[in-house]
C-alpha positions as a printed Julia matrix, in Angstrom:
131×3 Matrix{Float64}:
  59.25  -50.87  -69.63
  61.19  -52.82  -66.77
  62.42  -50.37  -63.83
  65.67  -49.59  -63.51
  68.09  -51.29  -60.72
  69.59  -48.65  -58.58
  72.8   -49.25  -55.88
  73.19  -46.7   -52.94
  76.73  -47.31  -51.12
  75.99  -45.9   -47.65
  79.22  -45.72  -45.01
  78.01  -45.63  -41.74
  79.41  -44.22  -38.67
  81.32  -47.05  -37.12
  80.69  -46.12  -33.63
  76.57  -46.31  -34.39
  75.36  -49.7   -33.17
  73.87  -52.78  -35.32
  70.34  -51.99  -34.21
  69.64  -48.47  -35.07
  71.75  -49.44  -38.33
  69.21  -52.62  -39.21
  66.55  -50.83  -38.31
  67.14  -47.88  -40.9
  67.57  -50.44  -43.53
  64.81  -51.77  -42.62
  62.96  -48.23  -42.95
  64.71  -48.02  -46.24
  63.49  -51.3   -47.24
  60.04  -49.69  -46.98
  60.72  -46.6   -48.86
  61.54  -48.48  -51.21
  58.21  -50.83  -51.89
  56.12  -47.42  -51.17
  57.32  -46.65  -54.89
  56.58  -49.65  -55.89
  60.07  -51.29  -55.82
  61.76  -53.92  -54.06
  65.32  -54.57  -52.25
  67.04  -56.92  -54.3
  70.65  -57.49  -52.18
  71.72  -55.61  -49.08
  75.84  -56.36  -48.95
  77.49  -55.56  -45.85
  81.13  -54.93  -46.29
  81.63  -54.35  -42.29
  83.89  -51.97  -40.91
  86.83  -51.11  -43.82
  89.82  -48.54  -43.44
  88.86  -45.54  -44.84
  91.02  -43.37  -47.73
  91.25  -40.17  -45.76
  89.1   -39.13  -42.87
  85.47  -38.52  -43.04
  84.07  -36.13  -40.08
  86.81  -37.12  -38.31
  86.49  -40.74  -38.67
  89.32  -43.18  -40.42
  86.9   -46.42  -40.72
  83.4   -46.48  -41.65
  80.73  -49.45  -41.52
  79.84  -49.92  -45.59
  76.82  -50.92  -46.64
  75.41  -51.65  -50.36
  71.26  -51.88  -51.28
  70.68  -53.05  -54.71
  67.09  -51.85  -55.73
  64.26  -51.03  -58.1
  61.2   -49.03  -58.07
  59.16  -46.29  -60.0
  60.25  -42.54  -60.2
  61.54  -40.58  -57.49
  62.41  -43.49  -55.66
  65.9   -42.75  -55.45
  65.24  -39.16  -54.09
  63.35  -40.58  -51.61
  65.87  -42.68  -50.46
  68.4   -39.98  -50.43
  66.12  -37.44  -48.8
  66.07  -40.3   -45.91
  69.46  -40.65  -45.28
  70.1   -37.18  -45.37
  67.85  -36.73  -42.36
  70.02  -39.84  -40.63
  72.28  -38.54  -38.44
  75.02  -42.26  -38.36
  75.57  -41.76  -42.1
  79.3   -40.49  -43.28
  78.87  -40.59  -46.79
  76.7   -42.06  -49.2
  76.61  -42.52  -53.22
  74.23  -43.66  -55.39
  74.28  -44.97  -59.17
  72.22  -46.76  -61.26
  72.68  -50.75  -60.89
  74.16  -52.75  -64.51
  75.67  -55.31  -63.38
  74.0   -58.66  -63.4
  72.82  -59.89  -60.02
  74.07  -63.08  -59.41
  71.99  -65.73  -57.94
  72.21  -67.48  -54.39
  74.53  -70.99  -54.81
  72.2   -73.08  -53.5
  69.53  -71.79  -55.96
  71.84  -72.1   -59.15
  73.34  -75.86  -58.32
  70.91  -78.41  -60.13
  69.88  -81.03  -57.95
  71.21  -84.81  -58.59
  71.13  -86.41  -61.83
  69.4   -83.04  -63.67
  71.22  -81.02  -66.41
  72.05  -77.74  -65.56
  69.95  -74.98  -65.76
  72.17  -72.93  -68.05
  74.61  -74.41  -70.95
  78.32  -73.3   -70.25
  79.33  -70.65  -72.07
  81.8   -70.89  -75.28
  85.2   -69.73  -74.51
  86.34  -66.3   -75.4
  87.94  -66.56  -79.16
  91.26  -64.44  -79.43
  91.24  -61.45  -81.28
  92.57  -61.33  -84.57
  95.59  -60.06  -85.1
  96.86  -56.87  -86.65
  97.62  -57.04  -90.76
 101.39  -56.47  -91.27
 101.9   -54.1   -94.16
């Protein structure tokens, strides 16, 4: 049985500072290979506009970890941030999208064949019997 991909969106306070921020992902990071997982892709969005107001704040620092590990993982990641006092909001879902790999990794080197054949185009779909 493979282990299931998880993605936790955190929005962090925007006036908490880049250290304390890495430095919790990096705690995170080792939450997360205690249950025997690992931290496929940390995204930082930056600071975004937010919808409406969140503890009185209009922009927020966003942050996505894509991850894996065994059970009870994600509570423990959860029960973390919880106890993190820079954290406005945070969701987390389970991960189905395919992860897609680095540039540099998926470009074949000179005068090889791609790794991967290029996919068929779409066909149209049929159209509706007139009656």
């Amino acid at each position: 049985m493979t282990a299931k991909r998880y993605e936790t969106a955190i929005l962090f306070d925007p006036e908490l500072p880049e250290d304390p921020r890495k430095e919790f992902l990096g705690k995170l990071a080792g939450v997360v290979a205690a249950y025997q997982g690992e931290v496929l892709k940390t995204d930082d969005w930056g600071n975004r506009k937010l919808a409406y107001p969140l503890k009185k704040k209009s922009n927020a620092f966003y942050t996505f970890l894509v991850y894996t590990g065994n059970r009870g993982v994600v509570e423990e990641v959860e029960r973390n941030i919880k106890i993190f006092d820079g954290i406005l909001r945070f969701l987390t879902t389970v991960h189905t999208a395919e992860l897609k790999p680095k540039a540099a990794a998926a470009a074949p080197a000179e005068g090889e064949a791609p790794a991967t054949p290029a996919a068929p185009a779409p066909e149209a779909p049929p159209a509706p019997a007139a009656d």
